[in-house]
C-alpha positions in Angstrom: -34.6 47.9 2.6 -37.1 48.0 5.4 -35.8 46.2 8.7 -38.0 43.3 9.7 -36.5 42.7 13.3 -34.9 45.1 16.0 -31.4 45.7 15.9 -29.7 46.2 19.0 -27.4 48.8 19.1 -23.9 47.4 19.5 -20.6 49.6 20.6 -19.1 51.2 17.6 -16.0 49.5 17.9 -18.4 46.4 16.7 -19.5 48.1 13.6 -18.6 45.9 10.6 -19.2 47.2 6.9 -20.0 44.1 4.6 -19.2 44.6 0.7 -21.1 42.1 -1.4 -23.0 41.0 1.2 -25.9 40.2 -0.7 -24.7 37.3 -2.4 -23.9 33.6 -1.6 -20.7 33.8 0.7 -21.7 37.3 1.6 -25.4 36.3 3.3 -24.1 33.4 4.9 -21.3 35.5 6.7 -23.8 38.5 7.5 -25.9 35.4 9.3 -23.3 34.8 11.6 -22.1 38.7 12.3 -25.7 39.0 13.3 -25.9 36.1 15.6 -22.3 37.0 17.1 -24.0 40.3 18.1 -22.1 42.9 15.4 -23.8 45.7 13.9 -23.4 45.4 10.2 -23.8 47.3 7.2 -23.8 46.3 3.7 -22.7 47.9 0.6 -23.8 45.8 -2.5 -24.5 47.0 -5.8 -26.7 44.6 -6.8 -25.6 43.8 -10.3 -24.8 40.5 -9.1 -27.8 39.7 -6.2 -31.0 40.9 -4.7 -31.4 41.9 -1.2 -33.8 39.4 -0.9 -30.6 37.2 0.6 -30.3 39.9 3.4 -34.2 39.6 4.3 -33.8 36.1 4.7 -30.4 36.1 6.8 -32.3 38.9 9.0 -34.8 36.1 9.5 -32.3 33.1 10.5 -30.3 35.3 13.1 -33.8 37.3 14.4 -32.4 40.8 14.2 -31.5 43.3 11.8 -28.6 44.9 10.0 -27.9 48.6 11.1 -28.3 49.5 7.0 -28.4 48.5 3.2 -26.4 50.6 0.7 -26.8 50.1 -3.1 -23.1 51.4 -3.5 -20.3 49.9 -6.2 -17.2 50.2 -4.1 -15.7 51.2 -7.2 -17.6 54.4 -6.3 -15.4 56.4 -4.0 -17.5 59.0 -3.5 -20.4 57.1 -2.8 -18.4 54.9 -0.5 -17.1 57.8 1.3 -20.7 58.8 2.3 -21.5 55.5 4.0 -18.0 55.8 5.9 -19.5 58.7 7.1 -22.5 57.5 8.9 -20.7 54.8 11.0 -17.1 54.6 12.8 -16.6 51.2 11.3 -14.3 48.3 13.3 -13.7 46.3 10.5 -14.5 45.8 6.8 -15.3 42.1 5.2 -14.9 42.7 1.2 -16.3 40.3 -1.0 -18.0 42.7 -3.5 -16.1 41.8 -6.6 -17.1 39.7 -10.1 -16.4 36.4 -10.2 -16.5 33.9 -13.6 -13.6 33.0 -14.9 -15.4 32.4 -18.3 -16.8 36.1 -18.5 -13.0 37.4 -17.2 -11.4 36.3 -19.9 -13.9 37.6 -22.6 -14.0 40.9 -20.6 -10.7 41.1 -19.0 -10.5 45.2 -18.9 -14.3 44.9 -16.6 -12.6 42.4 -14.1 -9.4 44.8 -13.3 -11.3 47.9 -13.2 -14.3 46.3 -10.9 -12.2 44.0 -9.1 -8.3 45.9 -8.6 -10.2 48.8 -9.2 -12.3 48.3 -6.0 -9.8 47.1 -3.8 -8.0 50.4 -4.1 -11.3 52.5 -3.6 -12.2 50.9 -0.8 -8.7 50.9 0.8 -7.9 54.2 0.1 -11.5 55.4 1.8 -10.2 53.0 4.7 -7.2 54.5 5.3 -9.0 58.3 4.5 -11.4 57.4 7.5 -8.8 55.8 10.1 -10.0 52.1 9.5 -7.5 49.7 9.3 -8.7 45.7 9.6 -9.8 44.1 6.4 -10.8 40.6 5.5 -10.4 40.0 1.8 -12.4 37.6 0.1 -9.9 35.7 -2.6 -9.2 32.5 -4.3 -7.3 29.3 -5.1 -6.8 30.5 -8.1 -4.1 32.4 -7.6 -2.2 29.2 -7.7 -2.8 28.2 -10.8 -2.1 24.6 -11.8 -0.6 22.9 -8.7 3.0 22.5 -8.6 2.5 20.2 -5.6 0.0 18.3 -4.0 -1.4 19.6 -1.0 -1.3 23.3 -2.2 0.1 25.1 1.1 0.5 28.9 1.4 4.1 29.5 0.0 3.2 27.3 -2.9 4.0 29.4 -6.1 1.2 31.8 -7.7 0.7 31.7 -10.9 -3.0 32.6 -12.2 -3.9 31.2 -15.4 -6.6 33.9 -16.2 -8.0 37.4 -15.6 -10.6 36.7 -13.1 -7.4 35.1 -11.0 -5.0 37.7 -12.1 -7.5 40.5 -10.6 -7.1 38.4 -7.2 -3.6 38.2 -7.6 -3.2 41.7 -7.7 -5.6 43.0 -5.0 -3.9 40.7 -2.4 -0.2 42.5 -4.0 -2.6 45.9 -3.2 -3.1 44.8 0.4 0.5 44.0 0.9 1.8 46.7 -0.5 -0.4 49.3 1.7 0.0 46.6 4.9 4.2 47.2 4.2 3.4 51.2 4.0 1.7 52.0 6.9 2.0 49.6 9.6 -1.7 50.4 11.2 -3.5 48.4 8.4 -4.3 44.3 9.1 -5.3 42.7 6.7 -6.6 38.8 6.4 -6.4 37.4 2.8 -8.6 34.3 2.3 -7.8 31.9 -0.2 -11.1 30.4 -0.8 -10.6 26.5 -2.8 -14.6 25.4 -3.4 -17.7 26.5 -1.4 -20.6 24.7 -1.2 -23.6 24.2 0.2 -26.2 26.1 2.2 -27.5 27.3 5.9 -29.4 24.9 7.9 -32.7 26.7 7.5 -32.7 26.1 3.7 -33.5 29.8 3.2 -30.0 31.2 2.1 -27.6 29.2 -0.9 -26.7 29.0 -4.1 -28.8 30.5 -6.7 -27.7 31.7 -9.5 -30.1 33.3 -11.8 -28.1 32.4 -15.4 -26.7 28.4 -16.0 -24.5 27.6 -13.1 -20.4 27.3 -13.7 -19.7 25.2 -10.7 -20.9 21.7 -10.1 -22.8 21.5 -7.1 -25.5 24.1 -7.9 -25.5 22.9 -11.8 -26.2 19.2 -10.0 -29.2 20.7 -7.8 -30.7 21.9 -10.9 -30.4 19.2 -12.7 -32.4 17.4 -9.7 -35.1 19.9 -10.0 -35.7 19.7 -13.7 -34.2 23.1 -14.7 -31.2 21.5 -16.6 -31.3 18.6 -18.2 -28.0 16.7 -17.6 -24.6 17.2 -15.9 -21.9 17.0 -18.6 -18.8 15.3 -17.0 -16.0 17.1 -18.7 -13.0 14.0 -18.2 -13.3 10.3 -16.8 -9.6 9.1 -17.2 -8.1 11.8 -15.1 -5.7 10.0 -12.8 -8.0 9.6 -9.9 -9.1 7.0 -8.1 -12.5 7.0 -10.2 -11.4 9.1 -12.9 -13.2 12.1 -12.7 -11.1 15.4 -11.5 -10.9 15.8 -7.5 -11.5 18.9 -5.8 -11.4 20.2 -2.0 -14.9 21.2 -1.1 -15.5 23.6 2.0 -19.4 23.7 3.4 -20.4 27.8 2.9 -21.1 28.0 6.8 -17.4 26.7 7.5 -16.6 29.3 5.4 -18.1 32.3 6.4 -16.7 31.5 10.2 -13.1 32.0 8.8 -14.0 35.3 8.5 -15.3 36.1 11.8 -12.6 34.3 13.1 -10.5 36.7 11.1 -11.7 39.7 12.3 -10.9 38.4 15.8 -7.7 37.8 15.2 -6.8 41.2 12.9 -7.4 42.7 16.4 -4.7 40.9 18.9 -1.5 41.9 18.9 0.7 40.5 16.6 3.9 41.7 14.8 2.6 41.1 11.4 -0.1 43.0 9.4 -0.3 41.2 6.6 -1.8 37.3 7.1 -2.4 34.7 3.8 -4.8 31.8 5.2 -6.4 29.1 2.8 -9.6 27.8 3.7 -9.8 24.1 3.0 -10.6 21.0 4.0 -7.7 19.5 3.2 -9.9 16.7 1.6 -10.5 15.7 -2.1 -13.5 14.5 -3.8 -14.0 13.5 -7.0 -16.9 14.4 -9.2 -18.7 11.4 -9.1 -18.8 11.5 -5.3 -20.6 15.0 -5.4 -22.7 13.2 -8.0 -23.3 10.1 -5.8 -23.7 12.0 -2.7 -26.1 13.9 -4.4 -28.4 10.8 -5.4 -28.6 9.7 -1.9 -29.7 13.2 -0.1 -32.0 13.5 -2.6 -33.0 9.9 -3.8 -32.8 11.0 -7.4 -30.3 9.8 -10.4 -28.5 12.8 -11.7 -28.6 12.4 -15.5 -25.1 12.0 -16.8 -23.2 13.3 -20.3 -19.5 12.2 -20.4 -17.6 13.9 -22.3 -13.5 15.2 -22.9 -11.6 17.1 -20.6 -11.5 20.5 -21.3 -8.7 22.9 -21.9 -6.8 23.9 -19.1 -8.2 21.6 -16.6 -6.3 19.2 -14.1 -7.2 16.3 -12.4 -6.5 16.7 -8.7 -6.7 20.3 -6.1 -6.8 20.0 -2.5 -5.5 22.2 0.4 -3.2 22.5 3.2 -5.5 24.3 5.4 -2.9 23.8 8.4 -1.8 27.5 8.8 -5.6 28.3 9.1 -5.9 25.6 11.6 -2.7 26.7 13.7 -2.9 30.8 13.3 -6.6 31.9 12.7 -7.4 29.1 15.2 -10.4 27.7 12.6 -11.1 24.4 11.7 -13.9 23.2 8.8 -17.0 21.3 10.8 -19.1 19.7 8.0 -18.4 16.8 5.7 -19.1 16.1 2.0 -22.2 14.8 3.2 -23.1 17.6 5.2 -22.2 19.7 2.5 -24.2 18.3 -0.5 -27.3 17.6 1.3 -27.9 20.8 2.6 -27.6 22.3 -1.2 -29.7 19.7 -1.8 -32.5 21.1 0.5 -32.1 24.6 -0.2 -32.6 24.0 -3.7 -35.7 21.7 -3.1 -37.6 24.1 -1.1 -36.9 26.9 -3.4 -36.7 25.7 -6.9 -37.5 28.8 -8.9 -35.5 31.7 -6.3 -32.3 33.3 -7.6 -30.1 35.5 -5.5 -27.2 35.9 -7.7 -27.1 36.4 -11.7 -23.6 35.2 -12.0 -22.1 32.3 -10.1 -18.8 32.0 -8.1 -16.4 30.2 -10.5 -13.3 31.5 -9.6 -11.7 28.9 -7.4 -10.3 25.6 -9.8 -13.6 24.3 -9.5 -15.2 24.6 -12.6 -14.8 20.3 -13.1 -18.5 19.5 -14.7 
């Protein structure tokens, strides 16, 4: 990928390799890397995004990443090569599959991509002396809530392979944390992001039919799906429709650079568990309505019965996050719907991503 802006050539000890950083959470966090003055590199390999999201984060921030890989970091060897150009200060890794629909019809795929990755790219961390990791993983490890909000000691309990792989590369992390002392490692619990950058040039876009319900409404508004099927409208919620904790992308992607600042102070532990919430529910119909009045459309609606395996109400304690990685979420639902909405008006036909991010309780439509 050709650079379209100069890239000023930062210390190495503010290097930062970025796996999967072609795709939705990925782009918005190389935005912000970028405009906090890192050098970054990205390792993608592509099978689920384009690079066209890294041309268009170049664009917002007005300066380049140092270089593109197409590397699977399920490739050691191939990873080992790009380890060798840089002295990296940090790695962000959210290269990784991510439908909980495909995991379970493909189960063997997610643990060799996903588990399998984590311990290719730690063990090529650890070969080349670099030792601060943010790890990109999921409410679903939590399974069905036990309690209501869902803090950080709540119990874990996946409920399916594409949560199971998480599980078990944040047990990888801790386990190679408890061996060798020198590794620090952030593990982010995403709950549901949404949304898109200010410009309207980076979001969600998936390329197949979207699992989660914000992008699958956005369609919907622009003609490429018909209807939004409602899957439950006697839950025990206020309105009846299942309730979820929504986080705008952009809050998002600043837990992580607030996590790499904080990997590097001096702290006792190695090993830090932070979800990334707001700590606020909202129901279906309140995406939907929101929705309506960003883009003063209806949203066609098909109700229909819950689905297996469902629940009716997930929200976060985001308190830890607020108290130890110092970070707070900005935007509201509002916030947070309508700049979807404009991302998805003003490019109706792109698609950065083939498969969407459904891996974190969120799959309510």
């Amino acid at each position: 990928m050709t650079a379209t802006f100069p890239s000023v050539s930062p210390p190495a000890s503010s290097v930062i390799l970025v796996t999967g950083g072609c795709g939705y959470i990925g782009s918005h966090c190389v935005v912000q890397l970028l405009e906090a003055g890192h050098g970054v590199v990205v390792v993608d390999d592509l099978s689920n995004s384009t690079t066209e999201s890294i041309r268009r984060a170049e664009t917002i921030a007005q300066r380049a990443i140092l270089s593109f890989h197409q590397v699977s970091v399920c490739d050691t060897n191939a990873l080992r090569r790009v380890f060798e150009l840089y002295e990296f200060d940090a790695i962000i890794h959210f290269a990784g599959l991510k439908s909980v629909t495909e995991s379970v019809s493909d189960p063997l795929t997610y643990y060799s991509g996903n588990v399998g990755g984590m311990v290719s790219l730690m063990s090529v961390m650890k070969e080349f002396g670099v030792f601060k990791l943010v790890f990109s993983s999921s409410a679903t490890v939590y399974g069905h809530p036990h309690y209501l909000p869902i803090d950080e000691s709540h119990p874990l309990a996946p409920t399916n392979p594409y949560g199971h792989s998480k599980f078990m590369c944040e047990q990888v992390a801790r386990d190679v944390c408890r061996s060798d002392s020198r590794f620090r490692v952030a593990l982010l619990r995403y709950f549901n992001p949404i949304g898109a950058h200010s410009s309207a040039l980076i979001g969600e876009s998936p390329l197949s039919t979207p699992n989660n319900l914000l992008p699958y409404i956005t369609q919907v508004l622009v003609s490429r799906l018909p209807a939004l099927r409602v899957f439950g409208t006697d839950w025990p919620t206020h309105d009846g429709t299942g309730v979820r904790d929504f986080v705008h992308v952009v809050d998002l992607a600043s837990a992580h650079l607030r996590a790499v600042e904080v990997l590097g102070e001096e702290k006792e532990e190695n090993c830090f568990t932070w979800n990334i919430g707001t700590g606020q529910g909202y129901s279906v119909m309140e995406i939907v309505r929101a929705a309506e009045s960003a883009s003063r459309k209806i949203v066609p609606l098909v109700l229909s019965p819950p689905r297996p395996g469902d629940c009716a109400h997930v929200v976060a304690n985001p308190s830890l996050a607020n108290s130890q990685l110092g970070w707070f979420a900005n935007f509201g639902v509002e916030e947070m719907v309508r700049s979807a909405w404009e991302f998805q008006r003003w490019n109706p036909e792109v698609c950065f991503e083939r498969c969407w991010f459904g891996g974190s309780l969120c799959e309510v439509v």
